[in-house]
N, C-alpha and C positions, 0 to 999 in steps of 0.2 A: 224531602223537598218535592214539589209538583213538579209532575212535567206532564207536556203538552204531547199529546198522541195523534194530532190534527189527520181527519183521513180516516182514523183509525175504525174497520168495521168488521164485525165478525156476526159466527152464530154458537148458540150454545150445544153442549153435546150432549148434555144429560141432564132432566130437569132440576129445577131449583125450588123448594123449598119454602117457607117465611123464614128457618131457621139454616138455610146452607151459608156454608163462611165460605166455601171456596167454588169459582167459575171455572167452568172447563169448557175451552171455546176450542172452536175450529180453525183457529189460527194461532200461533207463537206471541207472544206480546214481550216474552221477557227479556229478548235483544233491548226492545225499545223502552222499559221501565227502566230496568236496572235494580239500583237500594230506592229509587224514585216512586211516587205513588200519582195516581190519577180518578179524575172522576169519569166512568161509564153510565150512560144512560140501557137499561134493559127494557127492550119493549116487545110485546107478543101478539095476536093476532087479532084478541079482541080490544087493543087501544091501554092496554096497565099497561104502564111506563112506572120505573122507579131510577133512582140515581143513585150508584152506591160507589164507594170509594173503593179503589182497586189498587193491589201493590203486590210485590212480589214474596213469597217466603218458600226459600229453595227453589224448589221447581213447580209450586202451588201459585197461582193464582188466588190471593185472597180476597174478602171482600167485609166491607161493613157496611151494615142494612142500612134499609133508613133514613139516610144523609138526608135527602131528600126525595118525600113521597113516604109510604109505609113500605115495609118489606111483604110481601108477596111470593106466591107460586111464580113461577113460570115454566112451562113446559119445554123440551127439547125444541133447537130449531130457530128459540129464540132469539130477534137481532140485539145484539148488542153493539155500541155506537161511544166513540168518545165525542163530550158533551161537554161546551162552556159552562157550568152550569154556576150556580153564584156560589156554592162553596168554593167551584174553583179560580173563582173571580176574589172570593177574600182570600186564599191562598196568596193570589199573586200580587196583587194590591194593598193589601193591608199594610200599614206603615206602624201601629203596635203588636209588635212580634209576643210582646207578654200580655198582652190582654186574650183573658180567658173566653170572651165572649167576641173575635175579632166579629168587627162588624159593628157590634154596641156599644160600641166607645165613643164613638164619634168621628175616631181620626179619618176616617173613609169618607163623612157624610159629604165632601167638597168635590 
């Protein structure tokens, strides 16, 4: 289920990859996830932004690329920010919970 992280800001510790699955920031986040997943915006100093879906497994911060933007490097340092972003706006809003493609159905377009 989404939850909202409102606030929520951090930096990374170690850099990232196009291919890393897992964030390791500078602050605790898993009080506030839980079994819960959220979207993060990652941004670095020269202006990449990407938005990747973040959740918890054990004690890992995981992550999946992509969502929104490409996956990309980012170096040590970088902010990380939670972010309305419109995946997490079809998360919360979408009223076809079985549609594969939430968003392209329609039910949202009103």
């Amino acid at each position: 289920m989404y939850q909202s992280l409102y606030g929520f800001k951090a930096k990374t510790t170690a850099a990232l990859t196009s291919s890393s699955a897992v964030l390791l920031l500078d602050k605790s986040i898993a009080g506030m996830l839980g079994s819960n997943h959220t979207y993060l915006m990652i941004k670095d100093e020269t202006s990449s932004v990407e938005i990747v879906k973040a959740y918890m497994v054990g004690s890992e911060l995981k992550i999946e690329r992509g969502i929104e933007g490409s996956a990309g490097g980012f170096p040590a340092g970088s902010c990380v920010q939670w972010v309305m972003s419109e995946s997490a706006v079809k998360d919360v809003f979408c009223l076809n919970i079985d549609c594969p493609n939430c968003g392209d159905c329609g039910a949202c377009d009103e």
